[in-house]
Chimera marker file (.cmm) of the C-alpha trace (Angstrom):
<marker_set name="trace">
<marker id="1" x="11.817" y="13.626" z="-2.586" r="1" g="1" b="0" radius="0.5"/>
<marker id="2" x="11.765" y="12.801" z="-6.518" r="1" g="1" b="0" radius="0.5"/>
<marker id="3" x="8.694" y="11.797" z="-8.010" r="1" g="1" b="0" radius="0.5"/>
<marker id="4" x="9.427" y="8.591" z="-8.938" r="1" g="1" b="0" radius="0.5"/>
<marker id="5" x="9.716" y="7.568" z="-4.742" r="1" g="1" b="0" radius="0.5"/>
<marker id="6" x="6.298" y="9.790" z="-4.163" r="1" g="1" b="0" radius="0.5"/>
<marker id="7" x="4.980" y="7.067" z="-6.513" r="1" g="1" b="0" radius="0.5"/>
<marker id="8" x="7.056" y="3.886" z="-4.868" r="1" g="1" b="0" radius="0.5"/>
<marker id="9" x="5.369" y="5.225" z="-1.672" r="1" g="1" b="0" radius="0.5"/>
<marker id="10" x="1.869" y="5.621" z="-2.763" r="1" g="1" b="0" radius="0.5"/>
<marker id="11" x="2.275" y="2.050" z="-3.767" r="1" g="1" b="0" radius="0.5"/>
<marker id="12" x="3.483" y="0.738" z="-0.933" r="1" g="1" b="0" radius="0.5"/>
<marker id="13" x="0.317" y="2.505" z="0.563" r="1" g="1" b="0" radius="0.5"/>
<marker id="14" x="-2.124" y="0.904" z="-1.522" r="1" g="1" b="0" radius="0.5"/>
<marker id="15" x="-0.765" y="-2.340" z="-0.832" r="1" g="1" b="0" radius="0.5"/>
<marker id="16" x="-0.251" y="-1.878" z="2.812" r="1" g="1" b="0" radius="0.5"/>
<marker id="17" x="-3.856" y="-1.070" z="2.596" r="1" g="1" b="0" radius="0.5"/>
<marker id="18" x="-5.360" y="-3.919" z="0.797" r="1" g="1" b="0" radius="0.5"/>
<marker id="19" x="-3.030" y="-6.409" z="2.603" r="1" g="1" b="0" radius="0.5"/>
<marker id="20" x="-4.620" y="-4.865" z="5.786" r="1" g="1" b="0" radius="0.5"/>
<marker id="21" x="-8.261" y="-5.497" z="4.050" r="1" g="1" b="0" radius="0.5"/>
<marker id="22" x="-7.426" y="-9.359" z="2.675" r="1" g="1" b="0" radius="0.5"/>
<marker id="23" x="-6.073" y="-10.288" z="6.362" r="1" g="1" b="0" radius="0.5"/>
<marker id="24" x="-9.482" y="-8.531" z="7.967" r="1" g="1" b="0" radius="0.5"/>
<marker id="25" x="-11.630" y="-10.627" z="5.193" r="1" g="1" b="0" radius="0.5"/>
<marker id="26" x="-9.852" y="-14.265" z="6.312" r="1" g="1" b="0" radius="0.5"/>
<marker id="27" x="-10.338" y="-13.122" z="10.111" r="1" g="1" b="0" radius="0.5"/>
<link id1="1" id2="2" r="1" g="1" b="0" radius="0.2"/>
<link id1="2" id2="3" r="1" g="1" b="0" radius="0.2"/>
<link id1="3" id2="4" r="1" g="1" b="0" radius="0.2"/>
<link id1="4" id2="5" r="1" g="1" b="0" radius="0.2"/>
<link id1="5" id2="6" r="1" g="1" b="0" radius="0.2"/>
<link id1="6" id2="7" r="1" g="1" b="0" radius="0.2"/>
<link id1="7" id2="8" r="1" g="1" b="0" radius="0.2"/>
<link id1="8" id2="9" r="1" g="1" b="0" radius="0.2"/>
<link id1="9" id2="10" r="1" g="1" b="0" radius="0.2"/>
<link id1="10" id2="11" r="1" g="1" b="0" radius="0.2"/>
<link id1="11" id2="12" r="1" g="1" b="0" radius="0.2"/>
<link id1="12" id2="13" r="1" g="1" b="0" radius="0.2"/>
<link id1="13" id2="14" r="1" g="1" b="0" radius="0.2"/>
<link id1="14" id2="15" r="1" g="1" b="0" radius="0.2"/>
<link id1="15" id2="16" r="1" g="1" b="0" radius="0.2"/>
<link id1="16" id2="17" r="1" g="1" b="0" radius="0.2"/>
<link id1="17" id2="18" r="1" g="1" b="0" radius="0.2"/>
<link id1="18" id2="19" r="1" g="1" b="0" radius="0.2"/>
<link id1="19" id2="20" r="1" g="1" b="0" radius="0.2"/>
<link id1="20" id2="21" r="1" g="1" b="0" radius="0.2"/>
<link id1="21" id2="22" r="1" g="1" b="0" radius="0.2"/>
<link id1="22" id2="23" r="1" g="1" b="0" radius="0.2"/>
<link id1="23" id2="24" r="1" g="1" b="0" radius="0.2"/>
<link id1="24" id2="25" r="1" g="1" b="0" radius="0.2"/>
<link id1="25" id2="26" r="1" g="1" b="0" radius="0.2"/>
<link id1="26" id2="27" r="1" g="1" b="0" radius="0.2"/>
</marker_set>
């Protein structure tokens, strides 16, 4: 895996994650 998809994947990540968190806040 190159480095610059470790990095597209720990974005994702984060994202995922604070989609996850915005979705929990309007529920």
């Amino acid at each position: 895996m190159t480095a610059q998809a470790q990095e597209l994947n720990a974005l994702v990540k984060t994202i995922s994650l604070e989609v996850n968190a915005s979705e929990g806040e309007h529920h």
